[in-house]
N, C-alpha and C positions, 0 to 999 in steps of 0.2 A: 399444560400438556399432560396432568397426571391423568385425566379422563383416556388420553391415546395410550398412556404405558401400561395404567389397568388394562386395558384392552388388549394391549400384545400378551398381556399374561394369561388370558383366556386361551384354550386349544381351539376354543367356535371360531373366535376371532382370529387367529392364525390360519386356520382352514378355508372361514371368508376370504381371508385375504390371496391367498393363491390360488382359490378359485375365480374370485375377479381379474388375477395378473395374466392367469391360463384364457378367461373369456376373451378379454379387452385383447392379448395376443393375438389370438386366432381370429379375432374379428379383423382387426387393423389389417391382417394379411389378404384375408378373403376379400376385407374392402376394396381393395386397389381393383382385383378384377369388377367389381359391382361397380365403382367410377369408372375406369377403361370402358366399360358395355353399357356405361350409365342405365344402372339396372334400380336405381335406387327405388323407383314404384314399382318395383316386382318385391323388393324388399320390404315396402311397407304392404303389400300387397299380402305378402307372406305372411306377415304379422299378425294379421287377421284371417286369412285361412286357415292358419294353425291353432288359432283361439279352440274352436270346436272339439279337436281334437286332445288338448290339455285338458280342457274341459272332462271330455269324458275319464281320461287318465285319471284325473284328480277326483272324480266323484268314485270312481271305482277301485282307484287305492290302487293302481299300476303307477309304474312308472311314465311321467312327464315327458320326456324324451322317445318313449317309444311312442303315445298315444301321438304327440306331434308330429313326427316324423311320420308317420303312419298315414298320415291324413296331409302333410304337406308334399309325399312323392307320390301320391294320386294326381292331385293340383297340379305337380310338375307334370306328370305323363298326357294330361288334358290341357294342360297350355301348349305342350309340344306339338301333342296330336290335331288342336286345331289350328296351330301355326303350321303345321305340314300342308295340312290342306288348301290353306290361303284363302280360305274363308274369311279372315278377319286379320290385321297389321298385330304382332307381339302386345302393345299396349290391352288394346281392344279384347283380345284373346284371355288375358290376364283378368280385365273386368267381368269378362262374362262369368268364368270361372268359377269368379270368387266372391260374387254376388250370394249375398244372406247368408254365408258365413261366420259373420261377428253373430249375426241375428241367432241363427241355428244356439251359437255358443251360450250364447243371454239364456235364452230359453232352457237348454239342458242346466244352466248354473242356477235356473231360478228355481228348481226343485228345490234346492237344498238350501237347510233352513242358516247357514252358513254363509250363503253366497256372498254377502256384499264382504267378508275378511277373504276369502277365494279369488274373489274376481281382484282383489287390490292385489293378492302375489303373484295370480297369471300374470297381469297386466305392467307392475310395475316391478315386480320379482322380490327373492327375499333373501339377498344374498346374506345373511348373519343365521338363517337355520339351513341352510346347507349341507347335505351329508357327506363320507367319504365318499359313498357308491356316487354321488353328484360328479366329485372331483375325479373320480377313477374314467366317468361315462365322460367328460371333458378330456382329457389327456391322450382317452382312445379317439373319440372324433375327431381331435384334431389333430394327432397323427396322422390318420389315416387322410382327412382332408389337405393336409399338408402335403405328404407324400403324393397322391393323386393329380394335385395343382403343380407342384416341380415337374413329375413325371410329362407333364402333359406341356407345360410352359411356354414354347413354343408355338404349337400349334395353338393356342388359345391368346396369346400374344396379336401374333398373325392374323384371327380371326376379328379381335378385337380392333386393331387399324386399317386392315386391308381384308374388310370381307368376300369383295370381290375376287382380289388373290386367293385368299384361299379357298374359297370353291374353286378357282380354276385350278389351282392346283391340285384339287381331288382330295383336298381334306373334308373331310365326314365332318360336316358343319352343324345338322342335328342332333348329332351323337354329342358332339365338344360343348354343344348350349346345352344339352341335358346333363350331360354331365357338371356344367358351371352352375346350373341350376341348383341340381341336390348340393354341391356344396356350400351353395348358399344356405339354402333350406336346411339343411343342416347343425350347421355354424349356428343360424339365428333360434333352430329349436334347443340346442347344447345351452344357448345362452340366458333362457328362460327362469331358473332358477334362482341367477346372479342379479339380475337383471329385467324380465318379464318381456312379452311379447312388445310391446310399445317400446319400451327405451333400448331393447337392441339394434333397432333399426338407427339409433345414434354412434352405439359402437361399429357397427357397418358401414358407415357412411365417412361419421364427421373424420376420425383419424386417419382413412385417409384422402381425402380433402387434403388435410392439413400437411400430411407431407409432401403432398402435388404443388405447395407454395415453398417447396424448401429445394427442391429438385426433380429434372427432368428424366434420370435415368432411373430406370426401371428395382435395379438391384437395391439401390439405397431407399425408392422409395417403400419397396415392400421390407425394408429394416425398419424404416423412419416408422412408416405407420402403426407394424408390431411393436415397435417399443412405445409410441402413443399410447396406443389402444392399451399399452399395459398398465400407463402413469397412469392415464384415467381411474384405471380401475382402482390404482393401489391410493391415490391423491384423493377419489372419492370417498372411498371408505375409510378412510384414515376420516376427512372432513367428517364424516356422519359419526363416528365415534367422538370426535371433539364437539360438535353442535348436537349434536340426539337429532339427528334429519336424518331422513330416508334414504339409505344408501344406494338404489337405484336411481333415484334423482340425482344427489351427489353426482355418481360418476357419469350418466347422460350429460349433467351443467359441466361438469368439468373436460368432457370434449368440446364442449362451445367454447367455451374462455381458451383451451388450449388453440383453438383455431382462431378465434379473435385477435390473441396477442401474435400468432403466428401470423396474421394480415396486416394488423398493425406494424409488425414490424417489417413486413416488405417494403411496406407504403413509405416507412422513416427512411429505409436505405434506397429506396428507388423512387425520389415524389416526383420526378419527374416522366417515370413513364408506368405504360400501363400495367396494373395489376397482375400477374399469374392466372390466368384461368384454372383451378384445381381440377375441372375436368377433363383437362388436356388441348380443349382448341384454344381458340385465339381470343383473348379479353375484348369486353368492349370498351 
């Protein structure tokens, strides 16, 4: 363990570190809504849309975060606006979208004489050079995503089980997916630097998954997930300090294993019936 204690005595490594506990948080939470709306290929969907946009950031020497976001509430405004129209089913809409977006990205990154060490931070992130402004731009987004998502809790609740209810009842169903939208988008562009466009979509996803097999009610699963999404983070990067492996993979692998052992162990206390569906319906 002395390879992990050298490591806490570093400030970088201190900094990593609660900047993966702040990601892995703020994902776990926003995840629950992305299973509720099983939005999960909007999320990988995003992933890649967002590519072009880091891309330019990074070749121009802006900030990460703005160039992605920048370019993924475009994306949002144009899946909205062609889902309004009913020209094409949300999925469909998504694809059209976001079609040659990776490609576009390739191409602007292969100027640069650079690119294959570039394309491995977009992609898989690099949470051990991390700056404060990284951790400051995290802490702001997810405030504000947080506050946003309470505020709204409710009606985006409602929307998620009973969409029908609630257009009948005259909730602004547009506006509440746009808005679940950018906080997606968001969440997963904050998480780029920790983490990289590719393996956020594991912090989005898997944690919470994994507390949808621990319980049904809502309160605890948006706790269970955030505090997931936080081991991950903090279990990952601890693992990549003690092995020298890649601390983005680390904490993606280690929401798998945390959700394996969390199946594993429904299966031991329940073999007799069926499994938890973590999307919320009925298992088969």
């Amino acid at each position: 363990m002395s390879e992990l204690v050298d490591a806490f005595d570093s400030p970088l490594f201190r900094q990593a570190m609660l900047e993966a506990v702040l990601v892995g948080a703020l994902a776990g939470i926003v995840g629950v809504h992305v299973v509720l709306r099983r939005l999960p290929f909007f999320v990988t969907a995003m992933s890649h849309a967002t590519f072009p946009g880091v891309v330019i950031a990074s070749t121009l020497g802006f900030s990460l975060f703005l160039g992605g976001a920048s370019v993924g509430l475009v994306v949002v405004a144009l899946v909205l606006a062609l889902g309004a129209e009913r020209a094409l089913d949300d999925t469909a809409a998504v694809a059209v979208v976001l079609a040659g977006s990776f490609a576009v990205g390739m191409m602007i990154l292969s100027t640069r004489a650079s690119a294959s060490q570039q394309l491995s931070e977009i992609l898989v992130g690099s949470v051990l050079t991390v700056s404060a402004g990284d951790v400051v731009t995290t802490i702001a987004v997810g405030l504000a995503v947080v506050a946003v998502l309470a505020a709204l809790h409710k009606e985006l609740v409602l929307g998620a089980f009973d969409p029908a209810g609630a257009r009948a009842s005259g909730s602004p169903a547009t506006l509440l997916d746009g808005v679940l939208l950018v906080a997606v988008t968001l969440t997963l562009v904050v998480s780029i630097p920790a983490v990289g466009t590719l393996l956020a979509i594991a912090l989005l996803t898997v944690p919470a998954l994994t507390a949808r097999l621990w319980t049904d009610r809502l309160g605890p699963t948006f706790a269970l997930a955030a505090g997931l999404g936080a081991a991950s983070g903090a279990i990952g990067l601890c693992a990549a300090a003690i092995w020298s492996i890649a601390a983005g993979g680390a904490i993606a692998l280690t929401t798998g294993v945390l959700f394996a052992a969390s199946l594993a162990v429904n299966r031991w206390r329940s073999p007799h019936t069926a499994p938890r569906d973590p999307t919320g319906g009925a298992a088969a």
